[in-house]
C-alpha positions in Angstrom: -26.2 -5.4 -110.9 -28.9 -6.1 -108.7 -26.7 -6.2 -105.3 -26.7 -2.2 -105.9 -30.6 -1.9 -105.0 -29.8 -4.0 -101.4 -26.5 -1.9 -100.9 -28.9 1.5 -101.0 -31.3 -0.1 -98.7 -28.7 -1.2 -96.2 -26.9 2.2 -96.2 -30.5 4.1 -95.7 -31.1 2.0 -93.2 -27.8 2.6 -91.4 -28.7 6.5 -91.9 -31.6 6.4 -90.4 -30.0 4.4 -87.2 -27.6 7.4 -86.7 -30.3 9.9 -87.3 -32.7 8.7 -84.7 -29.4 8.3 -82.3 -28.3 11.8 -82.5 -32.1 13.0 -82.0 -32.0 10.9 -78.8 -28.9 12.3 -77.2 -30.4 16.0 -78.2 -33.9 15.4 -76.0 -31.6 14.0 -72.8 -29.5 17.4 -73.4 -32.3 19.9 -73.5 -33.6 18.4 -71.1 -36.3 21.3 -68.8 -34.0 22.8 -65.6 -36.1 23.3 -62.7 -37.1 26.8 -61.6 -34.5 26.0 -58.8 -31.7 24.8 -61.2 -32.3 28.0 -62.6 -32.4 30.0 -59.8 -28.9 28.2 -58.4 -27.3 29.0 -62.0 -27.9 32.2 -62.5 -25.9 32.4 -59.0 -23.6 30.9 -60.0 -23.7 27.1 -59.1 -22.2 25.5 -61.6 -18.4 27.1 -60.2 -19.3 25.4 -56.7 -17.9 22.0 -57.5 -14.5 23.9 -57.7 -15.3 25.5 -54.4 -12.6 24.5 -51.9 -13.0 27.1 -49.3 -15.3 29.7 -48.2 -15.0 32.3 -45.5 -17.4 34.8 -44.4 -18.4 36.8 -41.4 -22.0 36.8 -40.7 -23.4 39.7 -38.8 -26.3 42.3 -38.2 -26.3 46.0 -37.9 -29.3 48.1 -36.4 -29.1 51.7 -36.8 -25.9 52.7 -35.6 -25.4 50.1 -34.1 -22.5 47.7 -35.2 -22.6 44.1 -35.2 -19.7 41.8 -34.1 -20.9 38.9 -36.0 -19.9 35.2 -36.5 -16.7 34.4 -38.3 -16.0 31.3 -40.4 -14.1 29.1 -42.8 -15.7 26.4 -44.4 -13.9 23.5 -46.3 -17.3 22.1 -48.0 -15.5 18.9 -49.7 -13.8 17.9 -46.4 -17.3 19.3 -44.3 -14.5 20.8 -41.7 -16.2 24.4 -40.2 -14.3 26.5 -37.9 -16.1 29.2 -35.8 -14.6 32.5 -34.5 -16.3 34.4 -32.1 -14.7 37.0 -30.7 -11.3 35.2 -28.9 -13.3 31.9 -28.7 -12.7 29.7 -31.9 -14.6 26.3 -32.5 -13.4 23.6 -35.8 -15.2 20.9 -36.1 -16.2 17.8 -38.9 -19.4 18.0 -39.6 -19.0 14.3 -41.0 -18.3 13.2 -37.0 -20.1 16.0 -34.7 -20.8 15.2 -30.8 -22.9 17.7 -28.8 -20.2 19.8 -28.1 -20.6 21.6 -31.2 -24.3 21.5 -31.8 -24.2 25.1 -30.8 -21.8 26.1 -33.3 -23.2 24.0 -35.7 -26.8 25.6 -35.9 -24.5 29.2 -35.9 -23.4 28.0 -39.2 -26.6 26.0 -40.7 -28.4 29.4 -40.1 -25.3 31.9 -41.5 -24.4 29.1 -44.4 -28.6 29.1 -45.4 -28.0 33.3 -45.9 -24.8 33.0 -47.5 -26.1 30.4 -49.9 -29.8 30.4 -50.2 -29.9 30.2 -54.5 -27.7 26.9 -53.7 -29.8 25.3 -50.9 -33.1 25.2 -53.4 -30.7 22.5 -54.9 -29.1 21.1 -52.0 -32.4 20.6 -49.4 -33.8 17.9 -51.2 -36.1 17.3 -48.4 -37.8 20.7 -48.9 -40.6 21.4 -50.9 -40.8 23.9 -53.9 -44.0 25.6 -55.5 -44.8 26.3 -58.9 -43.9 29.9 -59.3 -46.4 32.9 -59.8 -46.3 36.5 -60.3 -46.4 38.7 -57.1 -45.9 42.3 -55.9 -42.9 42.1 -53.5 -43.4 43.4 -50.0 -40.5 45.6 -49.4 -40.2 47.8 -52.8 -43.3 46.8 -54.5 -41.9 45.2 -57.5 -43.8 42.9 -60.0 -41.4 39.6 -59.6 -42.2 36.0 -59.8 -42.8 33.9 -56.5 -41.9 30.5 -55.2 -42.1 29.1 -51.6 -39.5 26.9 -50.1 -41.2 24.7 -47.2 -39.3 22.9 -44.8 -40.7 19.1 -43.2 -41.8 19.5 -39.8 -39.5 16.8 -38.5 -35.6 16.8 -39.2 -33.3 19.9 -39.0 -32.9 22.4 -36.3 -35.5 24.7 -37.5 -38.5 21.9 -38.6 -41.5 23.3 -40.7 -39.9 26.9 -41.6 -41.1 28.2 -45.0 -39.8 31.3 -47.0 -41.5 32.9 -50.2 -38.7 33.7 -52.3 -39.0 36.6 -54.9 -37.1 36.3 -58.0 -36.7 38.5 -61.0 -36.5 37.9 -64.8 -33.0 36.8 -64.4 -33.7 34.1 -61.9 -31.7 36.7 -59.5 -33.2 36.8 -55.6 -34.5 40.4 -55.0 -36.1 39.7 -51.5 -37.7 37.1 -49.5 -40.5 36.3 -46.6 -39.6 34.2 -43.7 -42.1 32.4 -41.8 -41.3 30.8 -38.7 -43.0 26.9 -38.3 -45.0 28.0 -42.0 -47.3 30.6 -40.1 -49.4 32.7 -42.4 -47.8 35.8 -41.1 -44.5 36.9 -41.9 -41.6 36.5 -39.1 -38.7 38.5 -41.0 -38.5 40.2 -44.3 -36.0 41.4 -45.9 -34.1 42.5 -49.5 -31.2 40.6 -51.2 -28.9 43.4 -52.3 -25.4 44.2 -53.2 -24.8 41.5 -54.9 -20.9 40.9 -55.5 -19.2 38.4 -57.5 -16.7 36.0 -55.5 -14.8 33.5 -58.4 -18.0 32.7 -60.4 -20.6 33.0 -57.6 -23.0 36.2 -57.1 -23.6 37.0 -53.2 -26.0 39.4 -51.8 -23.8 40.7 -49.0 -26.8 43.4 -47.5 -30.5 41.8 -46.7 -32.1 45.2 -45.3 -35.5 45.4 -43.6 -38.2 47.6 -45.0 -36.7 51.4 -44.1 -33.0 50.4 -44.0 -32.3 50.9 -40.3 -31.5 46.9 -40.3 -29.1 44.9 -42.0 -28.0 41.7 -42.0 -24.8 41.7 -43.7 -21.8 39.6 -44.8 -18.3 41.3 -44.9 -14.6 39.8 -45.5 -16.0 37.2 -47.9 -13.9 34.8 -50.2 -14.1 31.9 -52.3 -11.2 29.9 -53.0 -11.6 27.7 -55.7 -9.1 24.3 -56.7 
């Protein structure tokens, strides 16, 4: 009868292996998000990976005043951007550009960053992102939290830009602060409003200036997903 003694060791033993196992694998699951995982999530991020095509038209209205805009289609897994302009169209691979479609390309890198900002605080790993504070936003005075995105000064077409980003309880973008080359004073600001849903992922489609007579605006969107 003593082998019983040794059999209850050996299955405590064999317990307390698959106890400390399973505690493992829960600390690497819960493991902290970033404040810009969050951010990109509550946008909707985790439905890009199904993204096969986006299409947008990019363009800004002042007063009355109707903007023509930028056109494209995007196939993000293949990198393949066309551009319509009025009658002139431009498709390209981003994967093999030549100078020819620089021009186009900054277009898109500048109408894409609008589009998609919540994603790029993911995406722009070169970028730098600060702890986030509380803050009175500039346009409608709201009590929101604050982070600010900063750009390297070499690398990009736009080097050294920063952008204080204002972000409610929600992790949803309510307005930001562009600052050309990271100057202390403010180059554009503007809201992020109207936010629609496009399979999964949350767009602002207006980004008005501080009495409304200024929009930059995004209309015949889709998302196609696989």
């Amino acid at each position: 009868m003593k082998y019983i003694p040794t059999l209850i060791i050996y299955l405590l033993l064999f317990v307390s292996c698959k106890s400390e196992k399973k505690e493992t694998l829960v600390d690497e699951s819960s493991k902290a998000l970033s404040i810009a995982e969050k951010i990109a999530n509550a946008h909707g991020f985790k439905n890009w990976e199904n993204v096969s095509e986006v299409k947008f038209t990019f363009k800004v209205d002042r007063d009355t005043i109707k903007g023509k805009g930028r056109s494209w289609v995007w196939k993000p897994k293949e990198d393949i951007v066309k551009m319509t302009v009025g009658e002139a169209v431009v498709e390209y691979s981003r994967r093999q550009m030549d100078s020819s479609h620089i021009a186009a390309d900054r277009g898109f890198i500048n109408d894409k960053f609008w589009l998609l900002v919540p994603f790029q605080l993911v995406w722009d790993a070169s970028a730098t992102i600060s702890e986030p504070k509380e803050m009175v936003s500039p346009i409608k005075k709201e009590t929101l939290r604050m982070i600010t995105l900063t750009y390297p000064n070499e690398g990009g077409y736009t080097p050294g830009d920063a952008y204080d980003i204002f972000f409610d309880d929600n992790y949803m973008i309510r307005e930001w602060v562009f600052r050309q080359g990271n100057s202390e004073n403010p180059s554009l600001t503007t809201t992020f409003e109207n936010y629609q849903d496009f399979s999964g992922i949350k767009i602002a489609i207006d980004h008005k200036k501080e009495g409304g007579n200024w929009n930059l605006n995004f209309t015949n969107v889709s998302i196609t997903l696989e």
